[in-house]
C-alpha positions as a printed Julia matrix, in Angstrom:
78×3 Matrix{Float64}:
  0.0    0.0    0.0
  1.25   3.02  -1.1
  1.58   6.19   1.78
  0.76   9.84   0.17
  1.79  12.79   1.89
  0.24  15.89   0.99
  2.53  18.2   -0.71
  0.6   21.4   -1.09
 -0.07  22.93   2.65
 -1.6   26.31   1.86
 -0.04  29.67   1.79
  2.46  29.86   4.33
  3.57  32.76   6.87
  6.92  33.5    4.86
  4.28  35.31   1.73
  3.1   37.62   4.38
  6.95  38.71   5.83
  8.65  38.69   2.39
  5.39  41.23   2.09
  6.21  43.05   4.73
  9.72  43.61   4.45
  9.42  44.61   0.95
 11.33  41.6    0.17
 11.4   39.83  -3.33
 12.63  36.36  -3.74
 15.95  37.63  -5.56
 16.77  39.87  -2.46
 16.43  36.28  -0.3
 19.08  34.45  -2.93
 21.28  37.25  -3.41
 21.51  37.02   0.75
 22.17  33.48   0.84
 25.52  31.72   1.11
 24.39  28.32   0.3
 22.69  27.01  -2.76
 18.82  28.35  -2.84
 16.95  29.62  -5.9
 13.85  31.34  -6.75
 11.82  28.86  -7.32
 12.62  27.45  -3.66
 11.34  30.64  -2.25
  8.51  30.39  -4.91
  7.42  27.5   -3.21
  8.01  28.18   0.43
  5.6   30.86   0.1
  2.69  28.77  -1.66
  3.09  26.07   0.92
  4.53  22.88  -1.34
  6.13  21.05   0.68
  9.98  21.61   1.65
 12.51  19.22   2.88
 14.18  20.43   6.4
 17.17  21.47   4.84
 15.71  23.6    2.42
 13.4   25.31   5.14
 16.87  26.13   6.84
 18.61  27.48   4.28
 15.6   29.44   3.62
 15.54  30.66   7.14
 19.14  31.72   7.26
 18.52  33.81   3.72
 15.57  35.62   4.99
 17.07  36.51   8.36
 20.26  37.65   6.68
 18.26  40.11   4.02
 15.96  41.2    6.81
 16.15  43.15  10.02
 14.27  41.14  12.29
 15.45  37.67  13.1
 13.21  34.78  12.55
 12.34  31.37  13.25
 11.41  28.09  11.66
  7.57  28.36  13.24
  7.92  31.9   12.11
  7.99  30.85   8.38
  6.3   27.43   8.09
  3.31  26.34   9.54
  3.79  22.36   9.19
């Protein structure tokens, strides 16, 4: 029996703060030191479904191009 997991979770909290901060996904990936791209943010902000290690990357990007530091639960609601 196969197991499905449910890959699209809704609009997530990281649409309203990039929104907030003025913040485009270019000014998250020109912040970042690792490997993230547009279409990562793209999708963080729809709500498909991220592995951890994405969400952290993610994380570190936004809190670099913002002011105000942030947090996993901050960002993602699953």
């Amino acid at each position: 029996m196969e197991c499905l997991m449910e890959r699209n979770l809704g609009e997530q909290p990281i649409k309203n703060i990039l929104q907030e901060h003025r913040l485009k996904s270019h000014d998250v990936v020109a912040a970042s030191d690792e490997n993230i791209t547009h279409k990562m943010i793209a999708r963080a902000a729809k709500g498909r479904w991220l592995t951890p290690q994405v969400r952290r990357k993610i994380l570190k990007a936004l809190n670099k191009a913002c002011p105000k530091r942030y947090t996993l639960t901050d960002l993602f609601n699953y």
